[in-house]
Backbone as a chain_set.jsonl record, in Angstrom:
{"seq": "XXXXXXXXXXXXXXXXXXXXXXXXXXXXXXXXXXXXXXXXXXXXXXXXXXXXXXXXXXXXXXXXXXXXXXXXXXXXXXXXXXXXXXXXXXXXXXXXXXXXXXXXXXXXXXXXXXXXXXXXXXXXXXXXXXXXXXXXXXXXXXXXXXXXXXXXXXXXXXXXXXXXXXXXXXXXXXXXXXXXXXXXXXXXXXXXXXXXXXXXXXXXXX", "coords": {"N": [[1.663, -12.903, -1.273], [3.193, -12.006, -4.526], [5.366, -9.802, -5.48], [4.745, -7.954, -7.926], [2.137, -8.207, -7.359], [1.59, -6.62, -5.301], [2.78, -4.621, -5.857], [1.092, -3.667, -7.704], [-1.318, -2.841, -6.11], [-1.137, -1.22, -4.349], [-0.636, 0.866, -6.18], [-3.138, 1.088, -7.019], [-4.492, 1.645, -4.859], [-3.486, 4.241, -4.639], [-4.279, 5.649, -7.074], [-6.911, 5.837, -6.268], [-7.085, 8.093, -4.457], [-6.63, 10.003, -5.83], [-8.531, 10.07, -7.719], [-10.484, 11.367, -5.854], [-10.161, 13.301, -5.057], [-10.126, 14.127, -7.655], [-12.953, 14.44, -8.353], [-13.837, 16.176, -6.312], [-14.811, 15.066, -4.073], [-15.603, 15.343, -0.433], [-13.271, 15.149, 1.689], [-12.82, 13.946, 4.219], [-15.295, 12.362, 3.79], [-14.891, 10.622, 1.944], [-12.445, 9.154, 3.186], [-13.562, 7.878, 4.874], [-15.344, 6.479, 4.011], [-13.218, 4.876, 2.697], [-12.31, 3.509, 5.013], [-14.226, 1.58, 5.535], [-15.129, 0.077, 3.745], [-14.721, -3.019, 2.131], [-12.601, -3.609, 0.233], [-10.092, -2.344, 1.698], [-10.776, -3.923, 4.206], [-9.794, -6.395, 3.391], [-7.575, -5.759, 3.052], [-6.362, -5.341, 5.494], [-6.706, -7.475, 6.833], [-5.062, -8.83, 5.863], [-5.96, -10.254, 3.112], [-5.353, -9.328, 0.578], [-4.802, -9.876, -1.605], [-7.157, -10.798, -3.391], [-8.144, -8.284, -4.057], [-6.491, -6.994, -5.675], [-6.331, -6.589, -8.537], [-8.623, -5.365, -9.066], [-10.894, -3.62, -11.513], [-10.59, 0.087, -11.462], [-12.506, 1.936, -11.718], [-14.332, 0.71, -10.697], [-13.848, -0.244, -8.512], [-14.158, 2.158, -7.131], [-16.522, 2.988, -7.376], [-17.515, 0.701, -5.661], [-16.454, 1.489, -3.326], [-17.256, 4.071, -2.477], [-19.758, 4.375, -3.874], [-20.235, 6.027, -6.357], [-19.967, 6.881, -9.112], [-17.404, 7.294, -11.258], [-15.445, 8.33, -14.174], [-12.36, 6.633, -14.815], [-9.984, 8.748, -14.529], [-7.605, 8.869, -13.452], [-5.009, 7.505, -14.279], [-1.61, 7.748, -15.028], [-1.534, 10.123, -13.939], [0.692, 11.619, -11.607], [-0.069, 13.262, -8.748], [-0.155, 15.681, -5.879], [-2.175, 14.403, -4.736], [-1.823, 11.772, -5.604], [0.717, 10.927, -4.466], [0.216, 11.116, -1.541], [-1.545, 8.518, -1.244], [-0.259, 6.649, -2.094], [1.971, 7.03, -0.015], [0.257, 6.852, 2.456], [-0.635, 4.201, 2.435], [1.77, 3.067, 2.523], [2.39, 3.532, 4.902], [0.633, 1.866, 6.476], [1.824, -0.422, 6.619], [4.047, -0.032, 7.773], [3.611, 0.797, 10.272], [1.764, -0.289, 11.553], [-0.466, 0.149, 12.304], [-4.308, 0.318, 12.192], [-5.89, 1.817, 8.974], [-7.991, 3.814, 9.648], [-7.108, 4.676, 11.883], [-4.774, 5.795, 11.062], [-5.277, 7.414, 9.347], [-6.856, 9.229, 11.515], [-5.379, 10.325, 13.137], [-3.37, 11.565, 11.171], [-5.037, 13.239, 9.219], [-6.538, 13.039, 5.538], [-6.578, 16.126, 4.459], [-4.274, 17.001, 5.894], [-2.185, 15.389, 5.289], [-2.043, 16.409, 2.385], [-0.969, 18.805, 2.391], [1.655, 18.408, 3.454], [2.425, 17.361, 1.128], [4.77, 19.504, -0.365], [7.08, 19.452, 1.445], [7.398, 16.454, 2.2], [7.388, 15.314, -0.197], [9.447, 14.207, -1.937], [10.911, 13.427, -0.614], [13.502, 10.554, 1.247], [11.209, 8.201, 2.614], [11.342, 7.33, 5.758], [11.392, 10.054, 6.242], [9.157, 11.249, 6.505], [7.854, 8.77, 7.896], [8.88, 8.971, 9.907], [7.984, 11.218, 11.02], [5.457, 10.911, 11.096], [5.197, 9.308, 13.485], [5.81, 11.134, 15.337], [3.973, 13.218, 15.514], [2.049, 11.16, 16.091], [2.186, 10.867, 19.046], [1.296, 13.206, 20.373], [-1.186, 13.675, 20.393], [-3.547, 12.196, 21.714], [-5.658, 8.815, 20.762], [-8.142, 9.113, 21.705], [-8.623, 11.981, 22.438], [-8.531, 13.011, 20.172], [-10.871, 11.975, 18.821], [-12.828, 12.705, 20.613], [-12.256, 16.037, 19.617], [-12.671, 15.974, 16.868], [-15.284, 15.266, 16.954], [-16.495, 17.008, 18.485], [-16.66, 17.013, 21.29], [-16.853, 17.367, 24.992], [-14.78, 15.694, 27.501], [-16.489, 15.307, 29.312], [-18.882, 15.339, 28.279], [-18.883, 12.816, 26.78], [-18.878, 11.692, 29.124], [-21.097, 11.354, 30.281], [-22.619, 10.76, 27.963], [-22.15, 8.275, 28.142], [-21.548, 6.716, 30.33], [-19.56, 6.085, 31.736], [-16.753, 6.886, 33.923], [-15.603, 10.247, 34.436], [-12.873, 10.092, 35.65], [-11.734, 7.931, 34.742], [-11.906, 8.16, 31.861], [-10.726, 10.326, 31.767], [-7.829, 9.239, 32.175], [-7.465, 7.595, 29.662], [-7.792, 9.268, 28.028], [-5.476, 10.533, 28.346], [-3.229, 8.571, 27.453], [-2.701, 6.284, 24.414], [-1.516, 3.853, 24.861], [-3.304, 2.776, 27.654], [-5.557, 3.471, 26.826], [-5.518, 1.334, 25.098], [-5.507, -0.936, 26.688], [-7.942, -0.81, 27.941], [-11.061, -2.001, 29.554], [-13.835, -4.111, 27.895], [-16.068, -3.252, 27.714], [-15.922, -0.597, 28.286], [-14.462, -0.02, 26.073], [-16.531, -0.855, 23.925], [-18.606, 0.87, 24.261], [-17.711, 3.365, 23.644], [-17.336, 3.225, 20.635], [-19.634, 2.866, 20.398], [-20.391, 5.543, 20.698], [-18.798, 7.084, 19.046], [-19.17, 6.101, 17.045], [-17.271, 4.129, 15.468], [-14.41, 2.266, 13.809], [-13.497, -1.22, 15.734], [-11.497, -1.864, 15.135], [-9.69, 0.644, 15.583], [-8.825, 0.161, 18.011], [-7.326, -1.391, 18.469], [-4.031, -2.587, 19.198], [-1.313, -3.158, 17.607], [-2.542, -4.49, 14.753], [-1.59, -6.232, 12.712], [-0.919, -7.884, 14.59], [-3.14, -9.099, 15.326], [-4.361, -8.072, 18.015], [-6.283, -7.489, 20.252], [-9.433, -6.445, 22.458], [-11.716, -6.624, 21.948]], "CA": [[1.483, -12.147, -2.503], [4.608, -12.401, -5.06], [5.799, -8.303, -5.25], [3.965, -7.422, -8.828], [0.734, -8.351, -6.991], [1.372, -6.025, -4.028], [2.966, -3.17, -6.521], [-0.072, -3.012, -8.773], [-2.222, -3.134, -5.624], [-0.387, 0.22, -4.2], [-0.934, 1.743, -7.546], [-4.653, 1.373, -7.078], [-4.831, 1.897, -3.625], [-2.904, 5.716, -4.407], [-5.09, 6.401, -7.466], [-8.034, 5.961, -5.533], [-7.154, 9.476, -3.879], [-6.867, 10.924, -7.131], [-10.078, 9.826, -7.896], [-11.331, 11.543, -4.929], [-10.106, 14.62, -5.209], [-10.363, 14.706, -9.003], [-14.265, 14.07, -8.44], [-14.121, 16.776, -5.373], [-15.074, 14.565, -2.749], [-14.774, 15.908, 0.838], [-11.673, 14.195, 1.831], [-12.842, 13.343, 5.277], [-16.132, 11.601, 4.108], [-13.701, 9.777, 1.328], [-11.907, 8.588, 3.955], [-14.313, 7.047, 5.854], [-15.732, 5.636, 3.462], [-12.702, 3.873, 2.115], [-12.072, 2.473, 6.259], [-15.424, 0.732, 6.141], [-14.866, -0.74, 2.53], [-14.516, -4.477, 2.211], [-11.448, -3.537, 0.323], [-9.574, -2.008, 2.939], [-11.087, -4.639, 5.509], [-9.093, -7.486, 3.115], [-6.113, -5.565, 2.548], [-6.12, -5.584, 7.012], [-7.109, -8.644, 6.805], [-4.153, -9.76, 4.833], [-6.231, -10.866, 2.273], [-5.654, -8.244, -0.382], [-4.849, -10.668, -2.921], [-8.3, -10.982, -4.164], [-8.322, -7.523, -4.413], [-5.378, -6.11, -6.262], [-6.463, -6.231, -9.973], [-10.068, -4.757, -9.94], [-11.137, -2.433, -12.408], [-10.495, 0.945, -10.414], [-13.595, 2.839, -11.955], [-15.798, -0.926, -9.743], [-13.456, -0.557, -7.159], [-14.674, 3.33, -6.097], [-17.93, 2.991, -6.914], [-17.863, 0.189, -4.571], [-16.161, 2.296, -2.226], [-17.995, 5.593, -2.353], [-21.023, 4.925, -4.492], [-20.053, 7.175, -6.489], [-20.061, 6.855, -10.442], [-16.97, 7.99, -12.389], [-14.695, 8.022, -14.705], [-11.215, 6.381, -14.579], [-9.265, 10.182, -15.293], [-6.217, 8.922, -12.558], [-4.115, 7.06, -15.076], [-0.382, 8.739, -15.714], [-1.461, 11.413, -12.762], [1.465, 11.806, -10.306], [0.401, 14.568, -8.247], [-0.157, 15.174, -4.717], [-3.418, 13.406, -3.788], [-1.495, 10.287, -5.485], [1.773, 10.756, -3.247], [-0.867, 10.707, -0.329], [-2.421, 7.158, -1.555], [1.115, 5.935, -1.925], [2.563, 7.29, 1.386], [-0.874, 6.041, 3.138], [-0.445, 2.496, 2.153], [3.446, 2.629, 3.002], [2.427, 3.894, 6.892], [-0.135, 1.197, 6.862], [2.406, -1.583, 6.624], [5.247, 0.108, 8.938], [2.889, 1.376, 11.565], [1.009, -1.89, 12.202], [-2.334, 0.248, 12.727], [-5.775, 0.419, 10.955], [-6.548, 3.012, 8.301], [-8.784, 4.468, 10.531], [-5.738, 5.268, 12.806], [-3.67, 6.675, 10.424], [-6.094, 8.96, 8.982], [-7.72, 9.892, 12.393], [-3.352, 10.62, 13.454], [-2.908, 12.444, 9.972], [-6.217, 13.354, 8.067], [-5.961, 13.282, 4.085], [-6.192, 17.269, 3.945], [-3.427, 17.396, 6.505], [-1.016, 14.835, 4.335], [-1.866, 16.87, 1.379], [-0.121, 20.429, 3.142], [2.645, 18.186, 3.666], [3.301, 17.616, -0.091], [6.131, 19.864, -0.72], [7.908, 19.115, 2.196], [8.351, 15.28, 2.024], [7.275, 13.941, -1.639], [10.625, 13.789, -2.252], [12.175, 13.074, 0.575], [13.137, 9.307, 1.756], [10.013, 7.515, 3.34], [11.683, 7.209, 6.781], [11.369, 11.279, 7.178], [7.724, 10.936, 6.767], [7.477, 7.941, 9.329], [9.463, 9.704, 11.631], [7.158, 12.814, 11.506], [4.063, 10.52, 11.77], [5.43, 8.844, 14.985], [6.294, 12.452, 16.356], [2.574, 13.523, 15.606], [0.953, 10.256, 16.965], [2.591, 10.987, 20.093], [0.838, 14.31, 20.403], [-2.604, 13.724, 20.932], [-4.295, 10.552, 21.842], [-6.734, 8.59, 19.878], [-9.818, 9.781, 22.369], [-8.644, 12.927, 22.063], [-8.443, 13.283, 18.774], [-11.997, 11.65, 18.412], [-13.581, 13.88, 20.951], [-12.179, 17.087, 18.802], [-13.838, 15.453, 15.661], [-16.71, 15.283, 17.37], [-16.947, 18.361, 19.231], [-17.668, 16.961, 22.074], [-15.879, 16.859, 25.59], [-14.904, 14.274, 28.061], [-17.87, 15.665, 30.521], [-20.39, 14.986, 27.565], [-18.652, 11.666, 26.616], [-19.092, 10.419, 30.118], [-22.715, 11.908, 30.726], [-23.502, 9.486, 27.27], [-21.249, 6.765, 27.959], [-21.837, 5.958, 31.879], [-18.048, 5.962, 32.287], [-16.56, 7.696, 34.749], [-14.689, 10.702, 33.876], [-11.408, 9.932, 35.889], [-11.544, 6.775, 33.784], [-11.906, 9.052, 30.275], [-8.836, 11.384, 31.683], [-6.879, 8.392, 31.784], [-7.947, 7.522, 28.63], [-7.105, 10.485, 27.447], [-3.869, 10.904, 28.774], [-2.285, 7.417, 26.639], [-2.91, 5.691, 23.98], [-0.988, 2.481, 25.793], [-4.262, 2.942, 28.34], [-6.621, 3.088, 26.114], [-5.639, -0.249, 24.211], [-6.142, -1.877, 27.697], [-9.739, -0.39, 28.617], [-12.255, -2.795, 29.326], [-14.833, -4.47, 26.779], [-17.571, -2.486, 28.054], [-15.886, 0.621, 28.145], [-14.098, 0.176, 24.391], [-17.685, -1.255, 23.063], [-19.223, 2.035, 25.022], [-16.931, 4.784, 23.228], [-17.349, 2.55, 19.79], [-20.77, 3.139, 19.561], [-20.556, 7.081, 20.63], [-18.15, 7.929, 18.052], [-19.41, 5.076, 15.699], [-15.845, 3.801, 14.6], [-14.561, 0.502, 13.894], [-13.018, -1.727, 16.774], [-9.643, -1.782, 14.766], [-8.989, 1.958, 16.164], [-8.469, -0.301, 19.512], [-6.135, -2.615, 18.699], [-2.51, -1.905, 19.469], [-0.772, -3.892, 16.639], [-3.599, -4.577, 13.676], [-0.948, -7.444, 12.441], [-0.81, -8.979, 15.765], [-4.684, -9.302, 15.953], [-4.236, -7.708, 19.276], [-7.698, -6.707, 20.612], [-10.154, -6.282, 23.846], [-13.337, -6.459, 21.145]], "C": [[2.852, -11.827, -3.104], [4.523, -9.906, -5.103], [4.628, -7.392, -6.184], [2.511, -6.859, -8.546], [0.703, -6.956, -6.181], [1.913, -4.335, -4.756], [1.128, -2.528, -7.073], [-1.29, -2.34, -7.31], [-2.31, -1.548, -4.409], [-0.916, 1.215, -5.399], [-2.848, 1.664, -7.361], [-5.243, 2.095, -6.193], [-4.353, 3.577, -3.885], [-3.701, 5.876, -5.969], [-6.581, 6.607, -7.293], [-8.114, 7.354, -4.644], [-7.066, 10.609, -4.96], [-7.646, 10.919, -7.56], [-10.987, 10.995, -7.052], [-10.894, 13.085, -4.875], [-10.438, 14.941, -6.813], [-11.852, 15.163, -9.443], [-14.444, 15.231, -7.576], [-14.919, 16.235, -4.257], [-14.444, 15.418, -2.102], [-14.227, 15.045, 1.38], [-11.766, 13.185, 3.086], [-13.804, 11.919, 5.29], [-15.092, 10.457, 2.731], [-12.567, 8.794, 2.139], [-12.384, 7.353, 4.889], [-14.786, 6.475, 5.253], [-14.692, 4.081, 3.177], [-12.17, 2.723, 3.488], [-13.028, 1.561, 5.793], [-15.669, 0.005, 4.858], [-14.508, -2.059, 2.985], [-12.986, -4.7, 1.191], [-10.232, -2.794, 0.816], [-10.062, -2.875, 3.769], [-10.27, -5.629, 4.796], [-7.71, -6.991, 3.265], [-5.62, -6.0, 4.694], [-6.301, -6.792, 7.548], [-5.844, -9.986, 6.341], [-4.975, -10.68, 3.917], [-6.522, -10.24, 0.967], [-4.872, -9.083, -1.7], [-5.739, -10.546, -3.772], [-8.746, -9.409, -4.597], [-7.434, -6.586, -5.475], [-5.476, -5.579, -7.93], [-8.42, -5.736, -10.349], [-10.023, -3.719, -10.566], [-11.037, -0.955, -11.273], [-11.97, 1.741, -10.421], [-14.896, 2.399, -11.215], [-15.389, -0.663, -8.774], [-14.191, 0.811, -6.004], [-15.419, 3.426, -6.1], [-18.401, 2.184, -5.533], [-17.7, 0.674, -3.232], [-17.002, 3.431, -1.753], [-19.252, 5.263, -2.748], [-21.158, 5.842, -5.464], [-19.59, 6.807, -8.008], [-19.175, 7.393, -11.244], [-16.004, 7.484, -13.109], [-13.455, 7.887, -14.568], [-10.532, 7.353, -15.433], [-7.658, 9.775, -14.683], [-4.715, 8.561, -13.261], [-3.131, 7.968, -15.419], [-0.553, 10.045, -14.907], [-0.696, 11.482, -11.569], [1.495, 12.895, -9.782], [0.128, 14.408, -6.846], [-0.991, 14.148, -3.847], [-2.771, 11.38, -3.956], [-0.491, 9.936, -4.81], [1.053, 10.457, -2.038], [-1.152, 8.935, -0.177], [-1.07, 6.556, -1.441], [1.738, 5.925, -0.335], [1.436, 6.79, 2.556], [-0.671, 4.371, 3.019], [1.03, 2.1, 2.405], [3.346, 2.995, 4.542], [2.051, 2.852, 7.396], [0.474, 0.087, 7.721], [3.702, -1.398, 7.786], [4.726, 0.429, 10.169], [1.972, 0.089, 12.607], [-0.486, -1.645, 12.819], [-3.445, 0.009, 11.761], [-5.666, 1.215, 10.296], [-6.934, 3.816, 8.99], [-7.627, 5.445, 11.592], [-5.384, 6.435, 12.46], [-4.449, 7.378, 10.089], [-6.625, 9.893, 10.08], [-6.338, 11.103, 12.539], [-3.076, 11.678, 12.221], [-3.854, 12.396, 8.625], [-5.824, 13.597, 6.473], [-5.716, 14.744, 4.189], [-5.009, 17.49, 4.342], [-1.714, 16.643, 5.481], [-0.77, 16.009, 2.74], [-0.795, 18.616, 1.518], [1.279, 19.51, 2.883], [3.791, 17.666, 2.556], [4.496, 17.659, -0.374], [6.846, 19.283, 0.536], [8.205, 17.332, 1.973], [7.657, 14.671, 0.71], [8.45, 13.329, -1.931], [11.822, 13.196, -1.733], [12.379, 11.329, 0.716], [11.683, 9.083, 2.568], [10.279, 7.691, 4.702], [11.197, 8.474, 7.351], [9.761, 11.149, 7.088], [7.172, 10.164, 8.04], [7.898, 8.474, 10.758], [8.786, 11.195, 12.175], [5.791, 12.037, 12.093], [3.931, 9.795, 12.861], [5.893, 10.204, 15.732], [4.695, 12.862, 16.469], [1.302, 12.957, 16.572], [1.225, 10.523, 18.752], [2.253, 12.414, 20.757], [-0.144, 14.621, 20.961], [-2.951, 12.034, 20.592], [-5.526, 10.249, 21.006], [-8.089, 9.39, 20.79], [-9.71, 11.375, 22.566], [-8.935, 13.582, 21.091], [-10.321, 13.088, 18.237], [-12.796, 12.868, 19.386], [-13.262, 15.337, 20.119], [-13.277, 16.641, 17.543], [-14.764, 15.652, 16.07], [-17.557, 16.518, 18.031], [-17.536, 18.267, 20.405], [-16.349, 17.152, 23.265], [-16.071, 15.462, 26.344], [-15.568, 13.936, 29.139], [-18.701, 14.675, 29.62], [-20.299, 13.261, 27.275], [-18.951, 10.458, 27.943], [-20.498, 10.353, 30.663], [-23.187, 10.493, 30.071], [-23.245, 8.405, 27.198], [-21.603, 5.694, 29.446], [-20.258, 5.753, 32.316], [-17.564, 6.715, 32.714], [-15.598, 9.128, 34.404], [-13.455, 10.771, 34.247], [-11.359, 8.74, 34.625], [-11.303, 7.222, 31.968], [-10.891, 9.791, 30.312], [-8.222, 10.084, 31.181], [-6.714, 7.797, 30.74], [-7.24, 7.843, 27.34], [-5.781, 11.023, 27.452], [-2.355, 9.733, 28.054], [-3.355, 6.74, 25.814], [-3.035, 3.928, 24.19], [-2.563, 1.974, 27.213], [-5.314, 2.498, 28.402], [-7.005, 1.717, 25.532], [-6.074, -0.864, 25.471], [-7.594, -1.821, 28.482], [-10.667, -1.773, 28.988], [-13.459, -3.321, 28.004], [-15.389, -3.705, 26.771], [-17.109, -1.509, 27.748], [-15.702, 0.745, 26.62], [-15.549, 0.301, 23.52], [-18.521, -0.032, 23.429], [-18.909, 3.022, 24.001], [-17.305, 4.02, 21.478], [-18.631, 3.259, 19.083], [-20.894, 4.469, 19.572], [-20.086, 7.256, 19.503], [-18.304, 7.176, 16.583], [-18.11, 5.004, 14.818], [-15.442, 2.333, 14.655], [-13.578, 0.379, 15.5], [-11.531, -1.817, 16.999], [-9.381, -0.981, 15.125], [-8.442, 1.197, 17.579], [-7.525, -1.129, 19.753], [-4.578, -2.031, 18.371], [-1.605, -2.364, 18.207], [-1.815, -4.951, 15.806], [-2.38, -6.348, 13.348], [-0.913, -8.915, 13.13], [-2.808, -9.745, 16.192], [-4.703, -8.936, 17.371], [-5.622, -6.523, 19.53], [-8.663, -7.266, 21.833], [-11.716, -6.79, 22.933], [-13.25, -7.927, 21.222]], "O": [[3.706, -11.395, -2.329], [3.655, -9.11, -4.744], [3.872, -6.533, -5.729], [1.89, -5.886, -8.972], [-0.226, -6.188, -6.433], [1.569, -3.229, -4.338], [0.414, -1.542, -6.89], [-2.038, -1.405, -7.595], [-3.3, -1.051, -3.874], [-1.573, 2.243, -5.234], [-3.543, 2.573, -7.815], [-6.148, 2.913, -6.356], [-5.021, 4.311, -3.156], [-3.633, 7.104, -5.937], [-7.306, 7.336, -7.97], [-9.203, 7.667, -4.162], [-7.38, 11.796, -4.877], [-7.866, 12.001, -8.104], [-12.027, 11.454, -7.523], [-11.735, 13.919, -4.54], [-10.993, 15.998, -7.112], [-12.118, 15.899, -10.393], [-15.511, 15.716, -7.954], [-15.64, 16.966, -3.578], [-13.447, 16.079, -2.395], [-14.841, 13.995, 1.572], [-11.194, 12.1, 3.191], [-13.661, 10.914, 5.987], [-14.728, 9.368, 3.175], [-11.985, 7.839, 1.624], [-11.846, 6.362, 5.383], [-14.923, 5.385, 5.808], [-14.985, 2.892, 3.3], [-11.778, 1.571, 3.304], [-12.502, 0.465, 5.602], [-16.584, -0.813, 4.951], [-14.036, -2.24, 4.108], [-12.318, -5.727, 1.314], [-9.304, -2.752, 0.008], [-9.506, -2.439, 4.777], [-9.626, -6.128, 5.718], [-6.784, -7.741, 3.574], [-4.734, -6.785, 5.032], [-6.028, -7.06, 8.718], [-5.745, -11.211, 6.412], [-4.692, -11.878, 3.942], [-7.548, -10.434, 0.314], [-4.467, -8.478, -2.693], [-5.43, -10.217, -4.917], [-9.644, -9.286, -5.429], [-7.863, -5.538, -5.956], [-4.945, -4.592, -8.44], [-9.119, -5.771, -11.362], [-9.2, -2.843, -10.299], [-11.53, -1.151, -10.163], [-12.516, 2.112, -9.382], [-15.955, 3.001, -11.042], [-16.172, -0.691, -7.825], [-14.564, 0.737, -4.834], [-15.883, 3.948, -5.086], [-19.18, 2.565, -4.659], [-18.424, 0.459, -2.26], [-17.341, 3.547, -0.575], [-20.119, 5.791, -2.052], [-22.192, 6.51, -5.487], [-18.479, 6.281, -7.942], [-19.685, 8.077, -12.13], [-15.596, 6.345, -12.885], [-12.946, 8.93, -14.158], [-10.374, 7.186, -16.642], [-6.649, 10.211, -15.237], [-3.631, 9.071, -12.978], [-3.472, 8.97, -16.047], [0.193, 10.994, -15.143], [-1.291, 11.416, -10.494], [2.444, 13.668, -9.915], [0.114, 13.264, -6.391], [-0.752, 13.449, -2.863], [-2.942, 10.374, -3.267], [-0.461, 8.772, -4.409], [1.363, 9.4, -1.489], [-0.971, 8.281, 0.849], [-0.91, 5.86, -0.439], [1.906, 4.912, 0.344], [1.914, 6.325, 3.59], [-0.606, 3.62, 3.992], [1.396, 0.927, 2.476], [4.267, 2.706, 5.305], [2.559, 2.456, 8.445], [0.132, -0.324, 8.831], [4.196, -2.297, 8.467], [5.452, 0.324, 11.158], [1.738, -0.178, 13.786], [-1.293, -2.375, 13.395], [-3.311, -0.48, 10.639], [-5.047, 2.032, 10.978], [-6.205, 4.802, 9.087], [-7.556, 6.65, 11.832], [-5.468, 7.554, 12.964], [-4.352, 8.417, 10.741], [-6.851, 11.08, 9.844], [-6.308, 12.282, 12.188], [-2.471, 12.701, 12.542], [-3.673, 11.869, 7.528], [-4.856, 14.306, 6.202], [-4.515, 14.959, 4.023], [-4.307, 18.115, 3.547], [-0.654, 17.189, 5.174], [0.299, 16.301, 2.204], [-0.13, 19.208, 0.668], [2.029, 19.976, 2.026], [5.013, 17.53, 2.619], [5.274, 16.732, -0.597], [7.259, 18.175, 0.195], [9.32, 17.018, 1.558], [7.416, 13.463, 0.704], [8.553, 12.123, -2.156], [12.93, 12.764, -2.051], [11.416, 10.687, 0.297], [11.197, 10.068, 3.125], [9.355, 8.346, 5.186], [10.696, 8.502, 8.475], [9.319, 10.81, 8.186], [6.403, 10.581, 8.906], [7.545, 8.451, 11.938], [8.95, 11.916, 13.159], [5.187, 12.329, 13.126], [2.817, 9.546, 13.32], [6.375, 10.073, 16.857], [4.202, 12.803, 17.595], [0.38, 13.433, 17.235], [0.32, 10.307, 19.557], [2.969, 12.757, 21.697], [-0.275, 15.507, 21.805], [-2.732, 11.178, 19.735], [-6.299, 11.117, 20.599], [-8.847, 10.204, 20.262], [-10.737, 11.991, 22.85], [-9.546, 14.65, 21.102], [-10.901, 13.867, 17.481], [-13.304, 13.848, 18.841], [-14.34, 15.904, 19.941], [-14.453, 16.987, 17.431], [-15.386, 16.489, 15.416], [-18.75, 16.823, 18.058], [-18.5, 18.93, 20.787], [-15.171, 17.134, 22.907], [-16.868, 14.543, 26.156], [-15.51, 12.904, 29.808], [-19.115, 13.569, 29.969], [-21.255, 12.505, 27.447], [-19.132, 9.24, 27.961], [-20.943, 9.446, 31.366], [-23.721, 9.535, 30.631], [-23.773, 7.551, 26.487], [-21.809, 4.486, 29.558], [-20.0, 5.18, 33.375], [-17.692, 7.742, 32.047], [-14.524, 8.717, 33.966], [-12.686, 11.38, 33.503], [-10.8, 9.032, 33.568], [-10.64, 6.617, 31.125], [-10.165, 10.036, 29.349], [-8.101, 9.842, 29.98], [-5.6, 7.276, 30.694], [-6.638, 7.352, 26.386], [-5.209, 11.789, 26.676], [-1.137, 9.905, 28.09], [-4.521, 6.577, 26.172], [-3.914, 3.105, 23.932], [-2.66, 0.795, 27.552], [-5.95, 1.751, 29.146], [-8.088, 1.138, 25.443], [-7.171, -1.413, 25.365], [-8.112, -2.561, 29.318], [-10.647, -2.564, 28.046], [-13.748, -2.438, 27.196], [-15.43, -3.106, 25.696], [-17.677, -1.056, 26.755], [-16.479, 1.394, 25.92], [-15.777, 1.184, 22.693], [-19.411, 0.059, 22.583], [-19.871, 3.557, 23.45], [-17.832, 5.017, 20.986], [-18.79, 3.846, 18.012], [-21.47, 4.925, 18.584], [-20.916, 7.644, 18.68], [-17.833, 7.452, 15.479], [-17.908, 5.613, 13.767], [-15.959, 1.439, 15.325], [-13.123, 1.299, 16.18], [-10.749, -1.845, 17.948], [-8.21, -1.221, 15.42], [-7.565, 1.799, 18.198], [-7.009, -1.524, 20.798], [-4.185, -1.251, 17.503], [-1.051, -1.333, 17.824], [-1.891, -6.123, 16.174], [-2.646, -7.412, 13.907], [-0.892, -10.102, 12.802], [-3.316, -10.518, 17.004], [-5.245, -9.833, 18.016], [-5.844, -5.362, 19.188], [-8.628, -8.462, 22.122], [-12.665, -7.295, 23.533], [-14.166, -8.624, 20.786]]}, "num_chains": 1, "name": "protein.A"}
């Protein structure tokens, strides 16, 4: 994709959060929606070519379902620093969407505003590799969920030393078993890309 392509395609991708707050979506189900989109599955796909010039007002309906009017145009405020700084993690981080939002939920980017809109990009990356290193993905998903790693192994059949350890690395986790990954997949109903260690590398157990 020559640069223009991949600018404009940024610019859509970050007023698509302005959309979503401008509309008052709840941020989390906005989120999830836009993982399980077919544009977000090309852009991971490396095939976000075909996507870069749709109409934005087709592109969120397709995303959300959700009927409105293109208001985002000439709006630089925080929800569109978000959409921007989301799509610049995507590409340095080498994870899914899903990741990065689970690692640093939209409301939580939006707090973080004042502190780095302005700043270089780097201090951002270097906060969201201090964060990821905090709490583990099955951690993080059991909080979401409200569940623990008793209940997870009651409905999973997996042992709960096997769920500490789990729990205790991310590095761990990427190596789990089929069964177990495809096990925890369907509990927390998330895609398979949360499992893969380097999204670029196609690096996956699924």
């Amino acid at each position: 994709m020559i640069d223009y392509e991949l600018f404009n395609l940024r610019e859509s991708f970050s007023r698509l959060f302005v959309l979503a707050v401008n509309n008052k979506m709840h941020l989390k189900a906005f989120t999830k929606a836009l993982c399980r989109s077919n544009f977000i599955n090309l852009i991971q796909k490396n095939r976000y070519d075909e996507m870069y010039d749709y109409p934005l007002e087709t592109l969120f309906f397709q995303i959300t379902g959700y009927k409105v009017k293109d208001d985002s145009y000439g709006i630089y405020n925080d929800a569109y620093w978000c959409g921007q700084n989301y799509f610049d993690l995507f590409f340095n981080v080498k994870k899914c969407f899903e990741f990065i939002f689970l690692k640093l939920p939209f409301e939580k980017m939006l707090d973080l505003y004042s502190i780095y809109h302005e700043m270089d990009f780097s201090s951002l990356l270097e906060y969201f590799n201090k964060i990821d290193k905090e709490s583990t993905i099955l951690r993080l998903l059991c909080i979401n969920d409200h569940c623990s790693l008793n209940d997870l192994s009651i409905a999973t059949g997996i042992s709960l030393n096997t769920l500490k350890k789990y729990n205790s690395s991310d590095e761990l986790l990427y190596k789990a078993s089929f069964s177990n990954i495809a096990k925890i997949i369907k509990y927390f109903d998330v895609s398979h890309l949360l499992f893969v260690k380097n999204i670029m590398d196609g690096e996956t157990n699924i």
